[in-house]
KOLKE-714628 format. One record per atom (N, C-alpha, C, CB): atom name; residue in one letter; x, y, z. Coordinates in steps of 0.05 Angstrom, whole numbers. Glycine has a CB too. Layout:
N
  minu  semi       x       y       z
    CA     a       X       Y       Z
...
***
This chain:
115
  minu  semi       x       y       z
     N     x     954    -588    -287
    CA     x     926    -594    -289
     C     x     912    -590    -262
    CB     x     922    -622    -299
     N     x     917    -602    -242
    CA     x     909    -587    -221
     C     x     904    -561    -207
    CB     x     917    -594    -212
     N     x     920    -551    -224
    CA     x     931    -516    -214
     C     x     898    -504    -230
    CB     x     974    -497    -236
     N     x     894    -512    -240
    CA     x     866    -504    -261
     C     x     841    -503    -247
    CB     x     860    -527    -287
     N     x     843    -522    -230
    CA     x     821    -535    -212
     C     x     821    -526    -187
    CB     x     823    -563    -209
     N     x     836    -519    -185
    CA     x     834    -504    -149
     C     x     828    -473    -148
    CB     x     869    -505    -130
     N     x     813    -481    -131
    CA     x     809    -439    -127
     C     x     832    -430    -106
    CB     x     768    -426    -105
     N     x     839    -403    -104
    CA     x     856    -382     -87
     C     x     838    -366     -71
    CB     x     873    -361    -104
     N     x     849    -369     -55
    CA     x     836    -341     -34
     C     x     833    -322     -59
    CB     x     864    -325      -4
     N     x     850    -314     -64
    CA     x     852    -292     -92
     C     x     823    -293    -110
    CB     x     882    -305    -117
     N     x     813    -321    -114
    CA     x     793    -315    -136
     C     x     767    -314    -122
    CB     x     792    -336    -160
     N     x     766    -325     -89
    CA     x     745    -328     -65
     C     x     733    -292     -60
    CB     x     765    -343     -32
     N     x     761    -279     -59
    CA     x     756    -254     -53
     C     x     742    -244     -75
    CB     x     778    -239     -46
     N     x     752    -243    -102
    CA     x     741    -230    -121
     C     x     711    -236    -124
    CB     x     756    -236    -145
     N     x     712    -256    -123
    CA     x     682    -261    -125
     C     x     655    -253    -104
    CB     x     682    -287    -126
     N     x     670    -256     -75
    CA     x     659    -233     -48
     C     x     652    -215     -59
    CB     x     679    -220     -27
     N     x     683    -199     -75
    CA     x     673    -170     -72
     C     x     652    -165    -105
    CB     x     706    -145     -67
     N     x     656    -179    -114
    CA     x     638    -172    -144
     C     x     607    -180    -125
    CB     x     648    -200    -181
     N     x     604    -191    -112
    CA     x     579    -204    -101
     C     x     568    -175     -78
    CB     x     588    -240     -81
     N     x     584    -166     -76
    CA     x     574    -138     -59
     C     x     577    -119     -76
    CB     x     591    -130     -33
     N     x     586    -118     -94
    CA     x     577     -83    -110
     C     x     546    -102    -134
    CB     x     621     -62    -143
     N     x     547    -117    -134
    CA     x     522    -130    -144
     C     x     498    -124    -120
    CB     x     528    -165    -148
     N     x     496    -132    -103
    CA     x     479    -129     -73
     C     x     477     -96     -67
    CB     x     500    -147     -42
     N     x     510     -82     -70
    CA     x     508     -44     -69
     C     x     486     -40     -92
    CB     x     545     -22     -79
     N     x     481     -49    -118
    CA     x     474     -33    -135
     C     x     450     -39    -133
    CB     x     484     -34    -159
     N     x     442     -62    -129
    CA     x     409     -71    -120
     C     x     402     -50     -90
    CB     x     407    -115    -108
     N     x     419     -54     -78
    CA     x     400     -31     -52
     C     x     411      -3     -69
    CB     x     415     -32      -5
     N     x     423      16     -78
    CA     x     423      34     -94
     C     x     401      42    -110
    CB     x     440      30    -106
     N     x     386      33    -125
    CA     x     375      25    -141
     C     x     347      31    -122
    CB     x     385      -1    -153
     N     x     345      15    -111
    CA     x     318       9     -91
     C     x     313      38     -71
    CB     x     327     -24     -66
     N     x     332      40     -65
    CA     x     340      69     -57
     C     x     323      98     -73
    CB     x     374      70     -63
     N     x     336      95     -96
    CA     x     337     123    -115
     C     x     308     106    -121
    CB     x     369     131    -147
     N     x     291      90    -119
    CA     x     273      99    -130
     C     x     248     103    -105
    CB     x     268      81    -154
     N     x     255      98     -78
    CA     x     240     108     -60
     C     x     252     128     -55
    CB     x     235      94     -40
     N     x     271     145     -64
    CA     x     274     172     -58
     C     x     260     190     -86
    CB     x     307     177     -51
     N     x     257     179    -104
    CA     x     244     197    -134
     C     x     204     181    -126
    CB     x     268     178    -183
     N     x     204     172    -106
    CA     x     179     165    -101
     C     x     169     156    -134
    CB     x     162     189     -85
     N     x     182     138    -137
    CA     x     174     126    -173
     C     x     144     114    -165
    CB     x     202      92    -192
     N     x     120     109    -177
    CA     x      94      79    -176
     C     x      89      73    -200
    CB     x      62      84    -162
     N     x      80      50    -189
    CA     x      63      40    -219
     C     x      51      62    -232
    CB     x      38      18    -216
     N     x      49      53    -258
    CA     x      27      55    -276
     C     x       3      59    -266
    CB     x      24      34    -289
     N     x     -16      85    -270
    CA     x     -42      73    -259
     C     x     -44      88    -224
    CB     x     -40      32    -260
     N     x     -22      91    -209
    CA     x     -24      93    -184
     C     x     -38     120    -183
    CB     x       1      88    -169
     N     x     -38     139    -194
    CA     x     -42     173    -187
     C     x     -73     161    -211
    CB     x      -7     208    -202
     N     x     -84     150    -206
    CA     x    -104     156    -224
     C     x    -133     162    -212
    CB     x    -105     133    -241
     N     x    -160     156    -217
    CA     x    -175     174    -219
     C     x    -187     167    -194
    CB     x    -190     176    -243
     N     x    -178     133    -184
    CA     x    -200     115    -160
     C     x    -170     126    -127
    CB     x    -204      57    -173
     N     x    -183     135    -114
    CA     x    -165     137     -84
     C     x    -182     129     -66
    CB     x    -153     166     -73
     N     x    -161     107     -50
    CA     x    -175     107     -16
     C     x    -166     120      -4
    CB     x    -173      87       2
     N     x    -188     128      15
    CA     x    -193     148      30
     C     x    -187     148      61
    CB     x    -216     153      26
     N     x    -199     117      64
    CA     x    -194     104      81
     C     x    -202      71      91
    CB     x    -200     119      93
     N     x    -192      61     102
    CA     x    -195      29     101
     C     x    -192      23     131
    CB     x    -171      12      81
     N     x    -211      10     138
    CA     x    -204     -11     174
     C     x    -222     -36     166
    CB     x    -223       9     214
     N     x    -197     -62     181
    CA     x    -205     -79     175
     C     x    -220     -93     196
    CB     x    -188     -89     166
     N     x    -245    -110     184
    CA     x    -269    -120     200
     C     x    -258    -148     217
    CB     x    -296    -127     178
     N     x    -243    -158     201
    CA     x    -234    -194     209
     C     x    -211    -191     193
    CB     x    -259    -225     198
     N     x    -202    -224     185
    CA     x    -179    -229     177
     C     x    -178    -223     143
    CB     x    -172    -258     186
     N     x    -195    -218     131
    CA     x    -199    -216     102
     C     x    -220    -204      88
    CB     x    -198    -237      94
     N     x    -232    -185     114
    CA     x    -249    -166     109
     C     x    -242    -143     112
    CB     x    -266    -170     120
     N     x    -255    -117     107
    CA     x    -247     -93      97
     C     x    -274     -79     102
    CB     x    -236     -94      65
     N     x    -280     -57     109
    CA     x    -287     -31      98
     C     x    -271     -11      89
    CB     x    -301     -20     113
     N     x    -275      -5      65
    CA     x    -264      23      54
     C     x    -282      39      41
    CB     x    -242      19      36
     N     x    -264      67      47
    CA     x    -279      88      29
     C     x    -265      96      12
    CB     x    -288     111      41
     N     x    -284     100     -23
    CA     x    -258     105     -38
     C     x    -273     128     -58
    CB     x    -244      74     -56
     N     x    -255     138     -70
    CA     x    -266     170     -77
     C     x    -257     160    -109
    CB     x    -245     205     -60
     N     x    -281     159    -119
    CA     x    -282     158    -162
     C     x    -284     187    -167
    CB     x    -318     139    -182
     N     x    -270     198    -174
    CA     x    -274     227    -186
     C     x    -285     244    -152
    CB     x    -305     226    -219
     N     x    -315     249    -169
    CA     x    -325     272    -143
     C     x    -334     249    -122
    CB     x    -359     299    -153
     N     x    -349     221    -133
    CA     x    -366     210    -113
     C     x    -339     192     -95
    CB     x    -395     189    -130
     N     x    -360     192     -73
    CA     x    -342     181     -44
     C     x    -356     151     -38
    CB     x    -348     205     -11
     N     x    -350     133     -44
    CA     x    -359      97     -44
     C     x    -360      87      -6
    CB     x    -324      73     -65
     N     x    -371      73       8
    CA     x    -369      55      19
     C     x    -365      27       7
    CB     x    -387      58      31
     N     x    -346      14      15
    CA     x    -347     -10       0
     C     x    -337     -34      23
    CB     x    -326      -8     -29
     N     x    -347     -61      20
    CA     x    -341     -77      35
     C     x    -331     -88      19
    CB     x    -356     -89      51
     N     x    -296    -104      26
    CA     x    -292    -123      10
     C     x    -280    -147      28
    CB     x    -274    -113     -14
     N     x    -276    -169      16
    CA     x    -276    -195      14
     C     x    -257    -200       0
    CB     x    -297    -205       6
     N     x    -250    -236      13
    CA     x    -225    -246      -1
     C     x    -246    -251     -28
    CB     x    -206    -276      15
     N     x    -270    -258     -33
    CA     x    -280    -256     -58
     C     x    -292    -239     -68
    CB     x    -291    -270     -62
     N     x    -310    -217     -65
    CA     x    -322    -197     -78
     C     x    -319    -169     -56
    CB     x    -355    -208     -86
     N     x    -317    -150     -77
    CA     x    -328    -122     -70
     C     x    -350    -112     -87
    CB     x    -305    -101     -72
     N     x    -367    -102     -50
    CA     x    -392     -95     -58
     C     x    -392     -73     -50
    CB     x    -412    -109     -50
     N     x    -410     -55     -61
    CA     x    -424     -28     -54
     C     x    -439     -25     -29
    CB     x    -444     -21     -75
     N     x    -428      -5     -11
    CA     x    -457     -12      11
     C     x    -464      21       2
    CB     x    -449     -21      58
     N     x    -452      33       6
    CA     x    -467      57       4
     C     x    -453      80     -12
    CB     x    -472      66      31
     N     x    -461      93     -22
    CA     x    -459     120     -39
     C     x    -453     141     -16
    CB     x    -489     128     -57
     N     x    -437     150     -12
    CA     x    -434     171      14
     C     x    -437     200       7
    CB     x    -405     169      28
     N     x    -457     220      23
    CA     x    -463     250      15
     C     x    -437     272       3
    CB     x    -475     264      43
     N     x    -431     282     -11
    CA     x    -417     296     -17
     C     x    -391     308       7
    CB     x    -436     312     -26
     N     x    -414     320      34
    CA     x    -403     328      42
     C     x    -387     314      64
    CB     x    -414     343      42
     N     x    -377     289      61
    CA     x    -365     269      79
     C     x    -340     274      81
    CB     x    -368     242      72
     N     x    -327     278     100
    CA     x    -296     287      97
     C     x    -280     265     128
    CB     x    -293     332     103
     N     x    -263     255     116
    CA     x    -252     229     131
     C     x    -233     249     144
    CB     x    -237     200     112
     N     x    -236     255     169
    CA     x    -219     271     198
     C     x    -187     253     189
    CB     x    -238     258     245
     N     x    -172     280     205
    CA     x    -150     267     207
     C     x    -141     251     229
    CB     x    -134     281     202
     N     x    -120     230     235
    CA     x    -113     208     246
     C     x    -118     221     284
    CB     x     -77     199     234
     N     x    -118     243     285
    CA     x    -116     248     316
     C     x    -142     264     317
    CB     x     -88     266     329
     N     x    -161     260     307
    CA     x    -188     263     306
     C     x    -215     235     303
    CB     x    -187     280     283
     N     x    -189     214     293
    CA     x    -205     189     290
     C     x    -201     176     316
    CB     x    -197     170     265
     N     x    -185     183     331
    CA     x    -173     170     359
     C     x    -199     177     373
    CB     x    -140     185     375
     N     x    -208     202     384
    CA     x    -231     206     392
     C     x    -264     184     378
    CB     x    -230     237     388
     N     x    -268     187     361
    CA     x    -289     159     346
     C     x    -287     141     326
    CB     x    -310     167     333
     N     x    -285     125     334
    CA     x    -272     103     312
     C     x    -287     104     289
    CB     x    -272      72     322
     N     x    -285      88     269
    CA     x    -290      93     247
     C     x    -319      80     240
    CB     x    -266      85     233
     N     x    -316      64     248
    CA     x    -343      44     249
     C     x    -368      64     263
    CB     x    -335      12     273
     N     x    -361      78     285
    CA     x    -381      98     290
     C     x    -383     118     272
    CB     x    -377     110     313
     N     x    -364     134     251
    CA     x    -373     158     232
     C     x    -383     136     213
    CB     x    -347     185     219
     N     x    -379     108     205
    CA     x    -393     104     179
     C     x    -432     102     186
    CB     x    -377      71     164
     N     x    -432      93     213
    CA     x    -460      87     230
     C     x    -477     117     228
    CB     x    -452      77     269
     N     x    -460     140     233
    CA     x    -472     161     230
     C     x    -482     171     204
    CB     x    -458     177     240
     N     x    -464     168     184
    CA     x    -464     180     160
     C     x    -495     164     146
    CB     x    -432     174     143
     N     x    -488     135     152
    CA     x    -517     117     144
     C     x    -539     128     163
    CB     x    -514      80     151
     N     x    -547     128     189
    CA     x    -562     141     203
     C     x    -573     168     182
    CB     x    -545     147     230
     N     x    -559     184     179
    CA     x    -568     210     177
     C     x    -575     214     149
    CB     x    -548     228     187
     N     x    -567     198     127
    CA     x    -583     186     105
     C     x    -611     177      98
    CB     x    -574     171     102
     N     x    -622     166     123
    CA     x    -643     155     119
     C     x    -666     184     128
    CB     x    -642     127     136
***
């Protein structure tokens, strides 16, 4: 009756190693699907940001592209609002082009040159 009740190194190990091909198959797994670049539902769909810099701790400007039109939007830990409708021809520079003017200066221009 006692012999029933005691564990072995023998059943310590088994259980180690079942506990690591459990842990292999979870990072496996996690793996193959950042390598097949799997996303949600919904992710390739019609709304993309374009670009986003944040104002404070839970604020936001972003620009986000619905189909053809290009959004300014401010958001908030409670609402996103519209600030502006941006011209067609707005095109967000790439990362070693934004180093030269920050962003907050092309959105100042784009509104500027609107009016």
């Amino acid at each position: 009756m006692n012999q029933a009740s005691t564990l072995t190194w023998a059943d310590a190990g088994a259980t180690l190693i079942m506990l690591l091909v459990v842990l292999g198959v979870i990072i496996g797994l996690a793996a193959l699907v950042r390598r097949l670049n799997m996303r949600l539902p919904g992710a390739n769909g019609p709304v993309k940001i374009l670009h986003s810099v944040s104002l404070g701790p839970k604020e936001r400007l972003v620009i986000v592209e619905v189909g053809e039109e290009k959004l300014l939007l401010g958001v908030t830990a409670q609402t996103v609002q519209l600030l502006q409708t941006l011209p067609d021809d707005f095109k967000v520079k790439d990362k070693q082009q934004l180093q030269s003017s920050s962003f907050a200066e092309q959105v100042l221009q784009v509104i500027r040159r609107d009016r």
